[in-house]
C-alpha positions as CSV (number, residue, x, y, z in Angstrom):
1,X,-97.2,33.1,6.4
2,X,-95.7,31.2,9.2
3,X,-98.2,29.2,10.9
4,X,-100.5,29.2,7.7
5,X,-101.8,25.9,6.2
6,X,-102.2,26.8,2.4
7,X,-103.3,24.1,-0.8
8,X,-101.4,24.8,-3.7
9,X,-103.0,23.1,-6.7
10,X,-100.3,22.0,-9.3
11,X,-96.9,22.9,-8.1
12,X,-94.7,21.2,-10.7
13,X,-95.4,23.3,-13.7
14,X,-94.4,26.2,-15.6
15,X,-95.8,29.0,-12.6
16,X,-96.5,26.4,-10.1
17,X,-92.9,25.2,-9.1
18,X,-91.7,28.6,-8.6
19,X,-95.1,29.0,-6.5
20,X,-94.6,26.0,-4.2
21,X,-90.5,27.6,-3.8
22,X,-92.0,31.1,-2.9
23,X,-94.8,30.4,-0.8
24,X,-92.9,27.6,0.9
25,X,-89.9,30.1,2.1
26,X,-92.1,32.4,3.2
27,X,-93.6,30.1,5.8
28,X,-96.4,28.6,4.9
29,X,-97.4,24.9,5.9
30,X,-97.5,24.2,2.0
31,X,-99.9,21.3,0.2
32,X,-99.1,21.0,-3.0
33,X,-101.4,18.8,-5.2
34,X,-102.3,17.3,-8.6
35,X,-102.9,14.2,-10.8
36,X,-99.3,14.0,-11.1
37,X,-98.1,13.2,-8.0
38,X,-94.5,11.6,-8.5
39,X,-93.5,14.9,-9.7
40,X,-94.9,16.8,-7.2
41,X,-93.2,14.3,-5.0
42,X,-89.6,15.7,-6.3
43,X,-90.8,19.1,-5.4
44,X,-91.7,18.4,-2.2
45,X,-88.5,16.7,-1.4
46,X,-86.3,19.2,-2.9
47,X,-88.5,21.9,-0.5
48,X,-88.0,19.9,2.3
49,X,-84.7,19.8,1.7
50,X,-84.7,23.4,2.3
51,X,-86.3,22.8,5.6
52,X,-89.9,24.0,4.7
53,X,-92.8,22.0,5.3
54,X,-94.1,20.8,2.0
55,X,-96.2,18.0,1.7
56,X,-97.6,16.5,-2.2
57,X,-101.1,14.8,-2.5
58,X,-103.5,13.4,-5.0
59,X,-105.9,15.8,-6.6
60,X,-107.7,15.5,-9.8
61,X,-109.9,18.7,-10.2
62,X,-111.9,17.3,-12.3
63,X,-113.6,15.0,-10.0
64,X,-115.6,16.6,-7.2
65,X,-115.0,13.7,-4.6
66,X,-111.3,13.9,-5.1
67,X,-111.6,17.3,-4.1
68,X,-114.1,16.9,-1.1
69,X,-111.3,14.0,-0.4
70,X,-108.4,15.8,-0.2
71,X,-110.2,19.2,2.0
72,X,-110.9,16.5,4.5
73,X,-107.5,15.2,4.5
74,X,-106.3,17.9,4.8
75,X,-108.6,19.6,7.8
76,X,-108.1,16.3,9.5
77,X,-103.8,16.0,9.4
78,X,-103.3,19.7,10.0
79,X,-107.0,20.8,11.7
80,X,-107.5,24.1,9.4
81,X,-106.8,26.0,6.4
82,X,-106.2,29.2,5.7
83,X,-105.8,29.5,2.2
84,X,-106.3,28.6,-1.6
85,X,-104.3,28.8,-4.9
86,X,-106.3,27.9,-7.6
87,X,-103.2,27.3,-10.2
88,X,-103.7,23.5,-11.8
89,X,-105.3,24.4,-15.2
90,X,-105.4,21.4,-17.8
91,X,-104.7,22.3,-21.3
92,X,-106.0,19.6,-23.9
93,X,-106.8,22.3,-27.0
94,X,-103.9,23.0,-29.2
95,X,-105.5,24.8,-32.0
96,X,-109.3,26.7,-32.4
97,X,-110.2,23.4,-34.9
98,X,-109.5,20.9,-32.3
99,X,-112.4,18.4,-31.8
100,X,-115.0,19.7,-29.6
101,X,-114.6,16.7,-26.6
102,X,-110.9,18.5,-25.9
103,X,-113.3,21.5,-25.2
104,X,-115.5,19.3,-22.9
105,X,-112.5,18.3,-21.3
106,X,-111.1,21.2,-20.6
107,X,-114.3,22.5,-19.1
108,X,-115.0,19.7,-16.6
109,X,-111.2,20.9,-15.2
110,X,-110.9,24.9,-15.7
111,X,-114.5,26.1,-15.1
112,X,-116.4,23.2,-13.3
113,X,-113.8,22.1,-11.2
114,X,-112.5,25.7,-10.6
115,X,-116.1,26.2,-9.1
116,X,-116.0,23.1,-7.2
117,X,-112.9,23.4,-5.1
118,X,-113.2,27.0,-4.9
119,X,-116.4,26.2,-3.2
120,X,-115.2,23.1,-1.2
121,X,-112.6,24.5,0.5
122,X,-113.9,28.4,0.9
123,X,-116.9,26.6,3.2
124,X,-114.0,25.0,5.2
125,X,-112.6,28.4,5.4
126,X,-115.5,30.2,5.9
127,X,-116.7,28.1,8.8
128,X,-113.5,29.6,10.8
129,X,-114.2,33.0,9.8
130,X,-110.9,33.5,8.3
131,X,-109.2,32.8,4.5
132,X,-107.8,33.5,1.2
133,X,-108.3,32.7,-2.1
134,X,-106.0,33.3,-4.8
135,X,-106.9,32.3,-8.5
136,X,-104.1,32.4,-11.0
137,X,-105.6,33.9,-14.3
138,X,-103.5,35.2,-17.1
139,X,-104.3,38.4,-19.1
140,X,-105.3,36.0,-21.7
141,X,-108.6,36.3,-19.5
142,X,-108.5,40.3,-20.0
143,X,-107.7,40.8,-23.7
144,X,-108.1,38.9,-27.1
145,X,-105.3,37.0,-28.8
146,X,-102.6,39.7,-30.5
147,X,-102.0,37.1,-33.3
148,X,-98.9,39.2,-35.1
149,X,-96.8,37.5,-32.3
150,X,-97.5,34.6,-33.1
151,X,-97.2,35.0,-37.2
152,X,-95.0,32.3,-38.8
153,X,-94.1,30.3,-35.7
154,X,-95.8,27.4,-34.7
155,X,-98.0,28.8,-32.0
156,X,-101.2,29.7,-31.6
157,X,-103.9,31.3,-29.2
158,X,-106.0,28.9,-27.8
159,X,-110.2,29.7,-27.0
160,X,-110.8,27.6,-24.2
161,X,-107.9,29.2,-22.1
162,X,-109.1,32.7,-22.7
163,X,-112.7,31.5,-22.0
164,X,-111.4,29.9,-18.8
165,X,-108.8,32.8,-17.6
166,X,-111.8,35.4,-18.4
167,X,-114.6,33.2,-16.4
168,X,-111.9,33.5,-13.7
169,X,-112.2,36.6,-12.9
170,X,-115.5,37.0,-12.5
171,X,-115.9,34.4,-10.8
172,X,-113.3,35.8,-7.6
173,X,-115.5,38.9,-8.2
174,X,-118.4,36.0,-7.4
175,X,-116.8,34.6,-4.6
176,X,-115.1,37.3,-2.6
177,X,-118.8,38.5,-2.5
178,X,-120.4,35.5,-1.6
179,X,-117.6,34.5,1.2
180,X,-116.8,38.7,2.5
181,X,-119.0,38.5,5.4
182,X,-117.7,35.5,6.6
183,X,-114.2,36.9,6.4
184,X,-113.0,35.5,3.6
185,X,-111.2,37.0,0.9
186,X,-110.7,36.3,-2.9
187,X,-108.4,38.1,-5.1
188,X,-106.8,36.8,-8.9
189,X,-104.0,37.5,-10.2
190,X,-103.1,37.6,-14.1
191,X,-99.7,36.8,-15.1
192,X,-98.4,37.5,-18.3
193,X,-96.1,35.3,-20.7
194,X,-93.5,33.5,-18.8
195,X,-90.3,33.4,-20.4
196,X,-89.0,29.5,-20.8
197,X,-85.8,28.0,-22.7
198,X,-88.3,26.5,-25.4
199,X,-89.9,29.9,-26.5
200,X,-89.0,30.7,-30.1
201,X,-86.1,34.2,-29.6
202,X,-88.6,35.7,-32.5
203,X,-91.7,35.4,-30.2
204,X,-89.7,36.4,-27.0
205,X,-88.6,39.8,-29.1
206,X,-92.0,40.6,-30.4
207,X,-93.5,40.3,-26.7
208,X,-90.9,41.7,-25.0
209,X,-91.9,44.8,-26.7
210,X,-95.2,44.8,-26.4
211,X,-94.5,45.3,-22.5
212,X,-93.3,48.4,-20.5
213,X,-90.9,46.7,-19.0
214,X,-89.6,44.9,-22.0
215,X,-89.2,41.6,-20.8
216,X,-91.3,38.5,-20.0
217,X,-92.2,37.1,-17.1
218,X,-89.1,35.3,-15.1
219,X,-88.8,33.1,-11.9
220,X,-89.9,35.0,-9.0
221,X,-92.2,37.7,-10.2
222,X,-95.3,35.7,-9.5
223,X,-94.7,34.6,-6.1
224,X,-94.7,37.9,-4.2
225,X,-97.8,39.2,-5.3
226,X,-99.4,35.9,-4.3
227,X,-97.6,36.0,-0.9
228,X,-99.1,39.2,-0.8
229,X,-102.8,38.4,-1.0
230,X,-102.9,35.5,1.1
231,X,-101.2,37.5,4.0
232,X,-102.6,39.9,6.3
233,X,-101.1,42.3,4.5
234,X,-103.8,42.4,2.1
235,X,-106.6,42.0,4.4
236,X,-108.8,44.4,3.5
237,X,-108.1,43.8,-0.4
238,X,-110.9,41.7,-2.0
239,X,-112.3,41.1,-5.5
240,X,-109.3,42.2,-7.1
241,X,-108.0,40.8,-10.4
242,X,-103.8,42.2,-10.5
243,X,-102.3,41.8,-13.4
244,X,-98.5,41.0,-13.1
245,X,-97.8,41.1,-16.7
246,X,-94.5,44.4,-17.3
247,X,-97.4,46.8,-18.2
248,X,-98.4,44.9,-20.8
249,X,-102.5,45.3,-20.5
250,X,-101.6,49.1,-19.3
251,X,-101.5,50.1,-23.5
């Protein structure tokens, strides 16, 4: 990835910290950007520290000129871009009888502002001739809710994320089409639940077993198969949507 100017949207969050750690060390001139950006600040200091070239910006994906705002930035400080992970996701819905405007909200974020950046920067990219996108789904976008892991703990499957995760992957199938013959390349991958200290030991038991390799997801798994499909390693692997998930959409 050396030599690489990558955007990383979020990079303070449950996948995206570990992200901005992983694709920072392997290189890559990293951008990581959001609404929030004090705390993406603290990442990028703490990357720095590690002598990688991390830099945090101002993005909110729901607005199309913040986007268009910070591609130009962006081409202008560094004078290209080579790739794309689509990884900020808002999450306003906390239960299926939430008021319909949290759906609206999550919308203008998760599927129009998905669109809009994907867009936005793949022309940047496409201009070159050169690129990757990588879209971080979940295999929420690949199967319906398995509600027994959730029964009598206070968690619940959510419709708007698998509405989102699932547009997701059509839309790389979309894209890597639409952006192939210019050279760039789109590919998604779909975690699986990531194991954090707040997860109820009930629910990480149920879905621990629910996977082949009987664990969730921990720090590190994500990053290489993202490494992977922005590098030249997977240059002639487009359209693909991997699931990184134990086996667990393998039943």
């Amino acid at each position: 990835m050396a030599g690489k100017v990558i955007l990383l949207t979020g990079g303070a969050g449950i996948y995206g910290r570990d992200l901005a750690a992983d694709l920072a060390a392997a290189g890559a001139t990293l951008v990581i950007a959001s609404r929030d950006v004090a705390a993406l600040q603290k990442v990028a200091a703490a990357e720095r520290a590690r002598g990688f070239a991390v830099h945090a910006r101002a993005l909110d994906q729901s607005s199309e000129s913040s986007i268009l705002q910070l591609r130009d930035a962006m081409v202008a400080e560094f004078g290209r871009i080579d790739g794309l992970v689509n990884n900020a996701v808002a999450r306003p819905m906390r239960s299926p009888a939430d008021p319909l405007s949290h759906w609206e909200i999550s919308m203008k974020t998760n599927a129009t502002g998905l669109f809009a950046i994907t867009r936005a920067f793949g022309a940047v990219m496409a201009q070159r001739g050169v690129g990757s996108i990588v879209n971080v789904g979940s295999i929420q976008g690949m199967v319906g809710p398995t509600y027994s892991l959730y029964e009598g703990l206070k968690m619940d499957a959510l419709p708007d994320y698998f509405f989102h995760k699932g547009g997701m992957i059509n839309l790389t199938r979309f894209f890597a089409a639409y952006y192939g013959p210019q050279g760039v390349r789109v590919n998604c991958v779909s975690p699986g639940g990531f194991q954090t200290e707040e997860m109820h030991p009930t629910f990480v038991g149920r879905y621990s077993q629910a996977t082949f390799l009987r664990r969730l997801a921990e720090k590190g798994d994500l990053g290489g198969p993202v490494v992977f499909l922005l590098s030249a390693a997977a240059r002639y692997v487009t359209g693909v949507n991997l699931p990184v998930d134990g086996g667990y959409t393998a039943h």
